[in-house]
C-alpha positions in Angstrom: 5.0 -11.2 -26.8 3.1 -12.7 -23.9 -0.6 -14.2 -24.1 -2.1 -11.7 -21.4 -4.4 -9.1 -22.9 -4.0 -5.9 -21.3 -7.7 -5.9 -19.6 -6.3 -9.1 -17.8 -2.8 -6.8 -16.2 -3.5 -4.3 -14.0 -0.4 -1.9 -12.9 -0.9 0.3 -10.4 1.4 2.3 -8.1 0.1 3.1 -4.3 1.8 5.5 -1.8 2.1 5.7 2.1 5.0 8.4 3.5 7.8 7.7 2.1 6.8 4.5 1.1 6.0 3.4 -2.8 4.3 0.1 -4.2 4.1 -0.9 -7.7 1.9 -3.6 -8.5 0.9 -5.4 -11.3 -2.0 -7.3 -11.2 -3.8 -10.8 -13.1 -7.4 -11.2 -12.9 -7.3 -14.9 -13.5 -5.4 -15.9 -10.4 -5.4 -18.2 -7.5 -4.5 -15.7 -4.6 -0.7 -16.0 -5.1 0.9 -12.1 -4.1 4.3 -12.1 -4.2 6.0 -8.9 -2.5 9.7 -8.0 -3.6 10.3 -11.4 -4.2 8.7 -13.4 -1.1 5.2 -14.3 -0.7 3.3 -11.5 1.0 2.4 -13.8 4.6 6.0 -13.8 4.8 7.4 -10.1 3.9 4.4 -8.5 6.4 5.5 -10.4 9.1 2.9 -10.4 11.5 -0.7 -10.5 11.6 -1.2 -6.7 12.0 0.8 -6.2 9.1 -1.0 -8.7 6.5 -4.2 -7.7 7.7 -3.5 -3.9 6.9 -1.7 -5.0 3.1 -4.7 -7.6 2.7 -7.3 -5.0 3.4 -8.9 -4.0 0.2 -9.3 -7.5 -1.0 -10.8 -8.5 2.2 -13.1 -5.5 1.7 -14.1 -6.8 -1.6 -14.0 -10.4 -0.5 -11.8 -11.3 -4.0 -8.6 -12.7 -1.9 -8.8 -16.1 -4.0 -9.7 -14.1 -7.3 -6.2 -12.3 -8.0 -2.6 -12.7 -8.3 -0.3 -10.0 -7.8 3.5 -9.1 -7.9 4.1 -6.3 -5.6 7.6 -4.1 -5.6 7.3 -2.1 -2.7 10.2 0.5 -1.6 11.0 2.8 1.3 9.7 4.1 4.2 9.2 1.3 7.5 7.1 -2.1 7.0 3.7 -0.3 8.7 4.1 2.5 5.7 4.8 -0.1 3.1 1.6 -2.0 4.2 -0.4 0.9 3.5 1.3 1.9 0.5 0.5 -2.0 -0.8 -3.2 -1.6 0.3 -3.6 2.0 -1.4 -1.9 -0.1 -5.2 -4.4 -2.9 -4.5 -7.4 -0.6 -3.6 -6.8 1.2 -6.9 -6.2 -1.9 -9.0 -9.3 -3.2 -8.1 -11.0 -0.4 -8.5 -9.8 -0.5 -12.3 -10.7 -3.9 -12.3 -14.1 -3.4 -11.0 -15.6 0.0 -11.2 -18.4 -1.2 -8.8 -16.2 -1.7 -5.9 -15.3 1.8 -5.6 -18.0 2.6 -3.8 -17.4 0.2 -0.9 -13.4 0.7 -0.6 -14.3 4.5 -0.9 -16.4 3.7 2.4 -13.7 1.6 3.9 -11.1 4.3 3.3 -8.8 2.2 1.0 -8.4 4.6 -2.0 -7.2 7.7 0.3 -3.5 8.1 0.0 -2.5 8.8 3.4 -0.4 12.5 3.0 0.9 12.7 6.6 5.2 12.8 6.0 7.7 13.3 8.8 8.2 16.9 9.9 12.0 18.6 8.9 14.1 19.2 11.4 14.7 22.8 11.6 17.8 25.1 11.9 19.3 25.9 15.3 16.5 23.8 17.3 17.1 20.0 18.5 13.6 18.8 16.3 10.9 19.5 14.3 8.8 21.0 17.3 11.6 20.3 20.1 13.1 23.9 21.1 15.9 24.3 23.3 15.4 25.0 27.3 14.4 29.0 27.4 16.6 30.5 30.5 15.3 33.9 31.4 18.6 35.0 33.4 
């Protein structure tokens, strides 16, 4: 059995789209976040990317304060960066009930609902419609 208590590991799952992130979280940590296997700077591969997976922490200015390892499926890499800043929002809220209120302002603990519209039958797209001829 390991030495971590469970008020040390935090797991938490967030969601963006199609995209899914299950994270497990250590309070005693040195800023170490390890995404699928690679450290996070290197799995969001640019800027815009880190910033938007970094987000909660950075709203909460704890980036130093955790360690997480972050499993993150589907969906495209802007959808998995949201879906990794809605897990760490919500693990940090359990962490620190105080900080709700600020990543409730910031918008962090919203799971984003918007999906990709169906095709539909006997029509090109979702909203696309064939060319109408009159005669």
């Amino acid at each position: 059995m390991s030495a971590e208590t469970n008020s040390d590991v935090i797991l938490t799952i967030g969601r963006r789209k199609t995209a899914s992130a299950r994270i497990r979280m250590k309070r005693s940590g040195t800023g170490k976040y390890v995404v699928n296997g690679k450290e996070m700077s290197i799995y969001c591969y640019n800027e815009t990317l880190l910033q938007a997976a970094q987000a909660p922490l950075n709203t909460v200015e704890s980036l130093e304060s955790f360690d997480a390892d972050i499993k993150v499926t589907g969906g495209g890499p802007n959808g998995q960066a949201g879906a990794m800043a809605h897990g760490l929002a919500r693990a940090l809220e359990k962490f620190n009930p105080e900080w709700r209120i600020p990543l409730k302002r910031a918008g962090h603990l919203k799971r984003d609902p918007r999906q990709k519209e169906r095709k539909k039958a006997g029509q090109p797209g979702a909203r696309k419609r064939f060319q109408f001829s009159k005669r």
